[in-house]
Each structure stands twice: as structure tokens, then as C-alpha cells.
N, C-alpha and C positions, 0 to 999 in steps of 0.2 A: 774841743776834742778833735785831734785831727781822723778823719772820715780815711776808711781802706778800702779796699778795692771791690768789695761787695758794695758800700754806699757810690761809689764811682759808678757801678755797673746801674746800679738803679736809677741814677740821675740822667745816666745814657741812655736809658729806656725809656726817661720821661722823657729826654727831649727827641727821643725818634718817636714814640707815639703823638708827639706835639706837630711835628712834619707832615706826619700822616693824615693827623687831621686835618691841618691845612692841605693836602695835598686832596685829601675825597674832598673839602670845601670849596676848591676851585675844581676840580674833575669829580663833580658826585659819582659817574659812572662811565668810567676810563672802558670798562670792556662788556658792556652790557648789563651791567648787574652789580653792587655794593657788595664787592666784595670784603670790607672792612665794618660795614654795619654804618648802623646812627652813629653822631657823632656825639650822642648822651652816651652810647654804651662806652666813647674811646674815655669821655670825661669819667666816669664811673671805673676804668682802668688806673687813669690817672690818679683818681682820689687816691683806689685801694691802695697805690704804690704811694704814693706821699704818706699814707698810714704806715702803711711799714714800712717805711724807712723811718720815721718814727718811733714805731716798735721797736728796732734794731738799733736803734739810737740810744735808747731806755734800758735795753737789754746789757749792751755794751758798756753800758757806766756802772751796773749791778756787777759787784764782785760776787755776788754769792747766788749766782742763777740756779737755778735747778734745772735737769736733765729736758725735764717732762715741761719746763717751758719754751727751752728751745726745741725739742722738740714738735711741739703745738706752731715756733714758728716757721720751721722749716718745713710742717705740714699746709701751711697757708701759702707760702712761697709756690711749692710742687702744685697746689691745685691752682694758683695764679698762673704758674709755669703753662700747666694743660689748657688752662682757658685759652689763654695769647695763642697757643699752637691750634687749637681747634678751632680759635676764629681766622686765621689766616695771617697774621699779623706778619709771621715769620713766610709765607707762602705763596704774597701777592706780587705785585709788578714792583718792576723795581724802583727803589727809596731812593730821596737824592745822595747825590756822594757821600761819602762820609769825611769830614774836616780831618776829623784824627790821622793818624798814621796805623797803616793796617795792623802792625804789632799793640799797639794801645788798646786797638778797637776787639780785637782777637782777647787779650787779655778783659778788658770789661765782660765779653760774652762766656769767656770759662769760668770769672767768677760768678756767675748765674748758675750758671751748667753744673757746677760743682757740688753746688745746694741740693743739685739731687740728689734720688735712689736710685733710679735708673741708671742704666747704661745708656751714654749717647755718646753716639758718635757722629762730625763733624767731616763731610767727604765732600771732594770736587764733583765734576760731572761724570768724572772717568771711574769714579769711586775709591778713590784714593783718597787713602786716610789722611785729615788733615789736624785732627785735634780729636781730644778725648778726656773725657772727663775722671772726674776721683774715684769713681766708684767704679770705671774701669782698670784703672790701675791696682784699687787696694779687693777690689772680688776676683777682679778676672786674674789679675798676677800678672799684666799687661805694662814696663814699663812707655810712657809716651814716647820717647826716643827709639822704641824697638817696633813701633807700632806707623810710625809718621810714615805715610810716601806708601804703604804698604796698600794691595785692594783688600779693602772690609774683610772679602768671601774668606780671610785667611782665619779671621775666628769665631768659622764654622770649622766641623766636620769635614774632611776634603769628600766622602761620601754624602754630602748632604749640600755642598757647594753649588749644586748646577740649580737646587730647588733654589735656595738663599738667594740666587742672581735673580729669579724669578718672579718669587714672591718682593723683592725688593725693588724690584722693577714695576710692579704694580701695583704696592703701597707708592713709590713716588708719583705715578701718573694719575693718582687720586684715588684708588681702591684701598682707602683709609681702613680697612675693618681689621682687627688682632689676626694675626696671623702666627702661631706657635712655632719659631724655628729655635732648635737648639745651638746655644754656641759654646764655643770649648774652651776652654780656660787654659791658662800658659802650663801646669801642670797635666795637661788632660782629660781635666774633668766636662762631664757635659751638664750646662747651666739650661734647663727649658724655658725658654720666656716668650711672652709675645712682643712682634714690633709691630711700629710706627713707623713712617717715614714721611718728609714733606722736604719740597724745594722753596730755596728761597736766595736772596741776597745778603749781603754784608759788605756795604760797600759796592766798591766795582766786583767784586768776587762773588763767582756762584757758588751756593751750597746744596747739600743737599743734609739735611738732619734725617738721623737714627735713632731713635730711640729701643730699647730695647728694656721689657719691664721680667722682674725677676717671678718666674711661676714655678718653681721650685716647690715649693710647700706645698702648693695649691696640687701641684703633679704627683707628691706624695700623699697627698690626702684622697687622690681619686686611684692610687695605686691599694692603699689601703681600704678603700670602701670593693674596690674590686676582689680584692682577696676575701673580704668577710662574704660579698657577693656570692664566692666561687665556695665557698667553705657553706653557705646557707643553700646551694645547691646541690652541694658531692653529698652533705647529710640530707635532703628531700629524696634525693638519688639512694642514696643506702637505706631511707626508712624504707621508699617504695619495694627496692627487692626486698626487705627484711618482710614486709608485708607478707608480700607475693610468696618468699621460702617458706615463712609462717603456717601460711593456710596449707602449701603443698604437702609438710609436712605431718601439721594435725591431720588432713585425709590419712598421709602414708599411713602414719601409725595408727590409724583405725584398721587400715588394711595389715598392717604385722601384728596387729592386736587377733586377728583371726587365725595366720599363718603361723604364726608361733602360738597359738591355743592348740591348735589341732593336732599341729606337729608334735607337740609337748603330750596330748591325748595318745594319739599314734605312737610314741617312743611306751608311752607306761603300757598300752598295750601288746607291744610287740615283745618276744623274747631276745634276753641277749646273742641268741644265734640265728632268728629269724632273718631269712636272705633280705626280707625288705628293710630291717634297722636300717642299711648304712645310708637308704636314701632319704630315708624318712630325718637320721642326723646331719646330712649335709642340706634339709631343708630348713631345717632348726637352724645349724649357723649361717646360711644367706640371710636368715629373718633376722639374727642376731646383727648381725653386720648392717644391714638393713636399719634397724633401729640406731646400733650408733651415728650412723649417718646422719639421720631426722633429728637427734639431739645436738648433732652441731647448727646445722641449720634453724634449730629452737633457740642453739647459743648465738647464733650471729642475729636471729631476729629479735632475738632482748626478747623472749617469751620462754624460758626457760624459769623453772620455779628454783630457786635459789635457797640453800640451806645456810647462809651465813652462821659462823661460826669465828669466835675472837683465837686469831692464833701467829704465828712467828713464819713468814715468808722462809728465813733464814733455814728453820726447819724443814718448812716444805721443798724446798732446792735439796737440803742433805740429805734426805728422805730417799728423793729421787734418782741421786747420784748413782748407782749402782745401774740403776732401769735405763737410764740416759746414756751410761756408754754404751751398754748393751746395744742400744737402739742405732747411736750412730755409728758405731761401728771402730775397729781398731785403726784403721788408716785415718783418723780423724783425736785428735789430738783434744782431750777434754778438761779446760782450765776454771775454775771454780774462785772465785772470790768475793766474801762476806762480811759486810759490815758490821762490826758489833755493834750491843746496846741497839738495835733495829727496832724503830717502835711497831707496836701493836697490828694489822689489821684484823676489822670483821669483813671477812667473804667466807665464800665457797670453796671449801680447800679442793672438789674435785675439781674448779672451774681454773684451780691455779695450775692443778698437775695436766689439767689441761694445754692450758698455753706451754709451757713449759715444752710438751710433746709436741707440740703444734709446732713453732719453730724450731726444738731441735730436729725433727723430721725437714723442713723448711730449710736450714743450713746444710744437713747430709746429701741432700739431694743439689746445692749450691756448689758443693766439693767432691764433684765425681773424683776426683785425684788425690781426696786427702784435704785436709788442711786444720784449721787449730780452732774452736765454739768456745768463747769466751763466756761463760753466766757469770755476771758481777749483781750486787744487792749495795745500794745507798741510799742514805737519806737524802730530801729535797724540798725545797719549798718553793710555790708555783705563787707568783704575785698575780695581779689583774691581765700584765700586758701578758704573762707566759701564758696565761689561763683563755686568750686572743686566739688560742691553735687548738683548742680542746675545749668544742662546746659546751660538753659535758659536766669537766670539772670549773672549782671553787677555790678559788685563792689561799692558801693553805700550806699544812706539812701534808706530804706525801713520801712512798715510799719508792724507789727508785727501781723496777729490774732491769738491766741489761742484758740482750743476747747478740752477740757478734761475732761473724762468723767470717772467714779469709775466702769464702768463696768466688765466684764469678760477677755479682755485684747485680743493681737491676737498672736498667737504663733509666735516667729522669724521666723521659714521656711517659713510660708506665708505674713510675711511683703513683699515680693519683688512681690509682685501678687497681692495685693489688689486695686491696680488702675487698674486690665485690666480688661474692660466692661465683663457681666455674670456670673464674677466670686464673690463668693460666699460662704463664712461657714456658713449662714443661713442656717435654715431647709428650706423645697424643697416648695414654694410657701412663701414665706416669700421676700418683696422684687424683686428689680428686676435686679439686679446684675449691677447698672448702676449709683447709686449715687456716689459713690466715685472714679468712672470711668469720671462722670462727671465733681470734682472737679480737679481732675486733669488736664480734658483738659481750665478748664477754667484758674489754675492757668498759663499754661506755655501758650497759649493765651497771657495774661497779662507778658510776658519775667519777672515771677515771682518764686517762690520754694517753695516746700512743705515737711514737715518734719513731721514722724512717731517715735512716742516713745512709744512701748507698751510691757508688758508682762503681758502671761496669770494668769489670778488673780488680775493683777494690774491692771485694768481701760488702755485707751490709750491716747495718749495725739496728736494731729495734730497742725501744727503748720506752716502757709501759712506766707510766705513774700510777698508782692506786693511795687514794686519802688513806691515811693512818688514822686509830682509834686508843682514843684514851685511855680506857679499863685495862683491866689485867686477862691474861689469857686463864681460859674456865678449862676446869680440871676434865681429863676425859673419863669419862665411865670407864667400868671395869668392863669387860665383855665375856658374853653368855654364848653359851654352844649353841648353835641354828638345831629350833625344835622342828620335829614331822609338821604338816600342814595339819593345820584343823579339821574336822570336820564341825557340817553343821548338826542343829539337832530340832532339826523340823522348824526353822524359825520361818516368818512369811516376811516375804524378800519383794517390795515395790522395786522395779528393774525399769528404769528411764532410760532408755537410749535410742537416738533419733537414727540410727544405722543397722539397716538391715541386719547384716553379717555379724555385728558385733553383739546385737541384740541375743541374736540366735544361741551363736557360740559363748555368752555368758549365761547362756539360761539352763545349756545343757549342761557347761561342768557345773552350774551352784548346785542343779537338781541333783548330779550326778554324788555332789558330796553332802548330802543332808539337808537341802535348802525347798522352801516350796516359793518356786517365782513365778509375778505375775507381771511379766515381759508389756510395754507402754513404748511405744514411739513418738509421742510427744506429750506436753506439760498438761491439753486437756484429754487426753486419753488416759493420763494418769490420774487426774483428779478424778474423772469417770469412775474408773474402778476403785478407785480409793472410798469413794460416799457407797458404791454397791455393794464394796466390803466391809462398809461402817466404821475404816480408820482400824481395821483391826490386823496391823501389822508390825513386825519388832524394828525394821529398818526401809528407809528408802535409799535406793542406790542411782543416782542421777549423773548424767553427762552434762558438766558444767553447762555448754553452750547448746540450745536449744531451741527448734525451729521460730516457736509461738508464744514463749514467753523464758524469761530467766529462771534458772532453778533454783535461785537465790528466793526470786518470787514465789518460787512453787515450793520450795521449803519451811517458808514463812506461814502458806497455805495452810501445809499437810501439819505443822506445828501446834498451830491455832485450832487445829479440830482433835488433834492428838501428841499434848504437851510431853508425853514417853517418849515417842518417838525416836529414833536413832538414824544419826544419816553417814551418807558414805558419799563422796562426790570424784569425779575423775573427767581425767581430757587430754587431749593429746597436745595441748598448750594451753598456757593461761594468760589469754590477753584480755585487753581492754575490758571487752564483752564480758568476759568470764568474772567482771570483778574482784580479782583477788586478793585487794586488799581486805574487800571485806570476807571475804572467805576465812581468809588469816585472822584478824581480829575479832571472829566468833568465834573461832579455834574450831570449824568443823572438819572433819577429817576429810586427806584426798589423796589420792593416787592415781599416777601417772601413768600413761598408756606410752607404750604399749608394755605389760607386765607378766609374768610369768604365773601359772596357775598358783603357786606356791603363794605366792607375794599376795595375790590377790585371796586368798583363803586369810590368810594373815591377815589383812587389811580389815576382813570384814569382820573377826571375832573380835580385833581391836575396837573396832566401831561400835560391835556391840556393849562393850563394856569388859572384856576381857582383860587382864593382864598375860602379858606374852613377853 
């Protein structure tokens, strides 16, 4: 079998590794030190390559090799390759001449060379390119004739070229450790790898080797753990406000839970011509406004009590259609389109007309000059890697909304900020820094994703997924005329709440409408009076969250001693603390603060067993 130019290269390597040992044999220590090793390790070289050349001998008579065994050999070559270079072989004092003629000996070494993955390149002293191997030509797009006589630094970056002389400079003088320089490819791409570099001979000619190893992958895989990084940070960032608006909120509305009692008090008793009405109604609606406020901030902190209900997106936009130009106004141009057959979801229809209000107030304000709010509805389906950008969701069908609007656009540095509540590029009273803090927390609420596509000039475009639901949509009730509020009729009313003011102000209007309360600021104040009144009460009325023990706990208490019982629960959120899961799956009744007297007379005759 006539032997090609890879068994040539090998035979040349045996016999320069053969010189070599003869040559440390007669000078074991030409410069202080063995720089070549024992001469068992050169024979143990030796072997390996008589082995494979052997291998390759075997391989090469096999017509029917397979991938994955040359592969396995050209993996044993590469790490025989990095041995020889890490032992110095190529790096030491210089080898006797070489018999060949420089073009034979030049082609023996690229057939080596060639065997790699790496990029190497082959330079004078002056760094001038003097050979290059296959794998520069067929990654980089580098032909060898376009590349020869050239300096290196040319495929770098010309921005990047002063470090590349640098670093390359001190990988040759023996600061062997990886060094990441990017280089660019005949197209423009930029390749990130680390090098290598070592000086050596071939012949009377000095070299210097390049190596350069491909970390591409490797650079996209720490691109990618950075991302999931920054994404497992922006949401500890967004729980933590969500937190912090959470509690602010549940206080506020204990506090408009007083303001709007009172006011509400104050209005029934004032006359319709009484000079103090109209201050006593513009208290009413600051508290009103007030309250809408604390329920966005309940929406953005995922503590908002959720009425899901199975119904048609499609609807809910046509619904709105009328409210929505109204809202943005005539200079603004309002395009509607709807995908039929739109499956199913279950949510919260006010939490939909929400968003919906939420960025179209959001674009209006985008197009102080006018311009066109595109609402579009499609279907969508979110695999694993889409599902990579929205913690939240689940690999799935979803439903698609779009709002895009021709406005002024939002710079890329502040896309990562526009969902945290107060924040703001409006001018300074403009808004309330809370709509789109809102939409946020309603979509991840709904284990749903939201998407921002915007640049400055270009309009932005938002782009909400929410999972779709299999059932059919459930028929709405008919609807009943709003009865007078109830009164009560002497029932004995257990009043739990751990808030002064609220406390107070619930005890006077229950009294005020039929009710006998015996007012408790915390869970054992309440059992207190509960054993001194012998359990003899028609309802206990409790503040979900509570200093000294759960009212979950204190429910189960007052149960166990009096199985009648009736209970009534309320809060100005329901989080964690508040358990509402299980609140929900006892089916115990609750209402939300801050409420109106009407609502809450309501609440309570339902609780007690009323139909209303």
C-alpha cells in the first residue's frame, strides 16, 4: 500500500524525535535543565506513534470506516499533538538540519497540522504569515494564498490588534496560560478562542506556532447562563418591590377603609344642600381614587384575589372598543384585529380590561402628536426554549394579545425597568408610574409572559401570552336590580381586627345597623371573650392576617366550641400569611378592603345564611 503524506509526516517525526534523543544523550543538559525529559518518555512517544501509524495503516485499508472511528483517531492524534507542544519538542534549541528540502519538510508538517481542530498558524519572527492549516481556511474563509507574507494581527479585529500583538508576545516568551483573543473571519464574523503560542525551529528556519482553539460554544453557553442569571435577578428584584408595594398597600387600605367609612357616614348624614356635602364628596372620591391605586399595586404584587372566570379574550377587546377610543383620544387612530375560533381562557375579566387600559393610556401618552394603537389577538404556542424568557409560563398553547402603538419608542437601557412600579420617563406629574408595573403583575399572576419590542422613534410594540383553557365558556347569569342594604336584627357580631381605626369604624356602623359587636384586637382577646360569652354568637368577623396567631387557626378554635358558627373574613391582600388557598377551598366567605358600607352590610347577611 503506497503510504501519503500523513504516513510521511509521521515517519519524519519519528526520525526527528530519534535525533533528539540522541542529541539530550550526548548533551543531557545543553542549558541547565532537560528540557526534553527522560529519554523513556521520548521512547514512549516513539511507541505511541508507531501505534498509530499502525492504526492508520488499518484504517486506510477499511473501505467501510465509520465516522466515529476516525474520529476517535484524529482525537488521539490532537492530544499526541498537545503533548509534543507541552513538552517542548517543537520549543527547544535548535535540531540538526534537516536533510529534506525546505518545501518537503514544510509539507510533512501541514500534514500534521491539518489533523487538527484548531486553528494554527505558522509565523517568522517578524510574525509573518508563513503557513496555515485546513481548518483555517474551511472556518475562517481564509484562502492560504491570501493569507501568506501577511502579519497574523490581520485576523484580528483592527480594534483589538494592539492587545493580540501583546498577548501574543507573551504567550511566545513563555506565558503559556489561555488567553481569549477574538479573531475575525474573512466574512466578519468574530470567532472567540483561546491561544497558544511557542517558538521553535524547522530546520534552519525559525518559527513561531499559533495555536488558536475554537470557544465559541463555550462563550455562548456563559452568554446564556448570564441571561437566565440576569432574568433570576430582575424577578428577586420585582418579587422584592412586589413585596414591599404589597404591605404598603394592605396598611393604605386599612387607612381608606376608615376614610371612605366615614365619608360614606358623613355624606348619608349630611343634606343634599348642606354647604359641607361637597367637601365631605371630594373626600369620598380622593379615597375612591386612593383605593384604585392600592389595587394596582395588589395587581403588580401577585396579591390581588382573582375571580377567574372561562371566557373569549376576542369579546373582552370588542367589549372595550367604544371605552378605548374614547380614552385615547381622536388624534390617535384605533386599529382592531381578531383572530377567530380564539381558544378559551380562564382569568379575570377585570384584570384583562385592565391591561387593555393600562397600555392603551401607555401608547396615548407615547403619541403626544397622534398616531395609530394597533390591538391584534392570535394564537400561539410557547415550546421550552420560548418559555426560557417567561419564568412563569409552561410550554403550551397560549393566547396571543398584541398592543403597538407608532409612538416615540423606549430606549433599550430602559426596557429592563419599565415594569418596576414609579418608574417613569414621563414628565414629572404625568401618570403614576404604576400602569405598566400593573400589567406585569397581572400577567405573571396568570403563570402567563410579556414581551417588549421597542426602539426610540419606532413606536413599541407589547406582546402578553396567557395559557388558553380547554372547557367551554359558562353562561352568565341573568342579573338582579342592586337591593337597599340590609340591616341587621340584633345578631352578636365577634369583630377581630388588629387595627385601631378600623376596628372602631366597623363597630360603629354594624351597631349603627342592627348589629351587637364585641370589637377583639387580637386572636387571644378574642378567644377571651368568646369562653366569657360561652360561644354564644351568630358570626365571627376576622382580619385575615393577625398579630398572634392565624385566623385560619382562630376559626377552627371558635368552630370546635361552636359547630353553628358563621364566619366572615376580610384584608387588604391575601398573601402567603393569609393562606388563601385554603380559605378558598373551605368556601369561607371574604371581602376585601377597603369596601363600601353597602357592600359590607351585604357581605354580612350573605355570611349569615341569607340569600341576596
Amino acid at each position: 500500500m503506497k503510504e501519503n503524506g500523513l504516513f510521511l509526516n509521521i515517519t519524519s517525526l519519528e526520525q526527528r524525535l530519534k535525533d533528539l534523543q540522541q542529541y539530550a544523550a550526548e548533551d543531557a543538559d545543553p542549558t541547565g535543565e532537560s528540557w526534553l525529559g527522560s529519554q523513556e518518555e521520548v521512547r514512549q512517544m516513539l511507541q505511541e506513534l508507531h501505534l498509530a501509524r499502525e492504526e492508520l495503516r488499518r484504517l486506510n485499508g477499511e473501505l467501510q470506516t465509520t465516522r466515529q472511528t476516525a474520529a476517535e483517531a484524529r482525537a488521539r492524534f490532537q492530544s499526541l499533538w498537545e503533548s509534543l507542544l507541552d513538552r517542548g519538542v517543537l520549543a527547544g534549541p535548535a535540531a540538526p538540519e534537516a536533510e529534506e528540502a525546505p518545501q518537503e519538510s514544510w509539507a510533512n508538517l501541514l500534514a500534521l497540522f491539518n489533523i487538527l481542530e484548531d486553528f494554527l498558524f505558522v509565523l517568522d519572527p517578524e510574525g509573518r504569515i508563513l503557513q496555515v492549516n485546513l481548518a483555517v481556511q474551511e472556518r475562517l474563509g481564509y484562502p492560504p494564498e491570501e493569507l501568506w507574507g501577511l502579519n497574523v494581527l490581520q485576523v484580528f479585529p483592527p480594534e483589538r490588534q494592539g492587545e493580540a500583538a501583546a498577548v501574543l508576545a507573551d504567550l511566545a516568551a513563555g506565558f503559556n496560560q489561555p488567553f481569549p483573543v477574538p479573531l475575525l473571519s474573512r466574512d466578519g464574523e468574530l470567532i472567540h478562542v483561546e491561544t497558544k503560542a511557542a517558538k521553535g525551529r524547522w530546520g534552519r528556519q525559525e518559527i513561531v506556532l499559533v495555536i488558536c482553539r475554537d470557544i465559541t460554544p463555550r462563550k455562548l453557553a456563559e452568554a446564556h447562563l448570564r441571561h437566565r442569571e440576569e432574568q433570576l435577578r430582575r424577578a428577586q428584584k420585582m418579587e422584592a418591590i412586589g413585596q414591599l408595594a404589597g404591605g404598603v398597600a394592605h396598611d393604605f387600605n386599612n387607612l381608606l377603609m376608615v376614610i371612605m367609612g366615614y365619608s360614606e357616614l358623613t355624606l348619608n348624614a349630611l343634606g343634599t344642600e348642606d354647604p359641607l356635602r361637597k367637601g365631605a364628596e371630594q373626600i369620598s372620591k380622593a379615597a375612591a381614587r386612593g383605593a384604585a391605586l392600592t389595587q394596582q399595586l395588589l395587581a403588580f404584587s401577585r396579591r390581588q384575589e382573582l375571580r377567574p372566570q372561562i371566557l373569549d379574550l376576542n369579546t373582552v377587546v370588542a367589549d372595550m372598543e367604544k371605552m378605548l377610543r374614547r380614552l385615547i383620544g381622536e388624534d390617535i387612530e384605533l386599529v382592531i384585529s381578531l383572530t377567530s375560533d380564539l381558544p378559551r381562557l380562564k382569568t379575570d375579566q377585570g384584570q384583562m380590561e385592565q391591561i387593555l387600559m393600562n397600555l392603551a393610556i401607555n401608547a396615548r401618552q407615547a403619541m403626544p402628536q397622534g398616531g395609530k394603537l394597533l390591538i391584534s389577538t392570535a394564537q400561539a404556542a410557547l415550546n421550552g426554549i420560548s418559555c426560557k424568557n417567561f419564568p412563569e409560563a409552561r410550554p403550551g398553547q397560549y393566547v396571543c394579545l398584541a398592543v403597538a402603538d407608532t409612538g416615540v419608542g423606549i430606549d433599550t437601557a430602559l426596557l429592563d425597568r419599565i415594569f418596576e412600579p414609579f418608574f417613569s420617563t414621563k414628565a414629572r406629574g404625568v401618570g403614576t408610574g404604576l400602569g405598566l408595573a400593573t400589567v406585569y403583575g397581572i400577567v405573571k399572576q396568570h403563570k402567563g409572559g410579556i414581551q417588549v419590542e421597542s426602539e426610540p422613534g419606532r413606536g413599541a410594540t407589547f406582546k402578553i401570552y396567557f395559557p388558553t383553557y380547554a372547557g367551554k365558556a359558562a353562561e352568565k347569569p341573568e342579573g338582579s336590580a342592586l337591593l337597599a342594604a340590609p340591616l341587621g336584627r340584633g345578631e352578636r357580631i365577634l369583630l377581630v381586627e388588629d387595627d385601631d381605626a378600623v376596628r372602631d369604624f366597623m363597630s360603629t356602623v354594624l351597631e349603627e345597623h342592627g348589629y351587637q359587636l364585641f370589637p377583639a384586637a387580637s386572636a387571644a382577646a378574642a378567644l377571651e371573650i368568646f369562653q366569657k360569652e360561652q360561644g354564644n354568637f351568630h358570626l365571627a368577623f376576622c382580619d385575615v392576617v393577625l398579630p398572634d396567631k392565624s385566623s385560619l387557626q382562630l376559626v377552627e378554635d371558635l368552630l370546635s366550641a361552636n359547630p353553628g358558627l358563621r364566619v366572615l373574613l376580610t384584608s387588604g391582600y391575601t398573601d402567603q400569611r393569609a393562606q388563601w388557598p385554603l380559605i378558598r377551598s373551605r368556601g369561607l366567605p371574604f371581602i376585601q378592603k377597603p369596601c363600601n358600607i353597602s357592600d359590607l352590610l351585604r357581605a354580612l347577611r350573605i355570611a349569615l345564611g341569607e340569600n341576596l
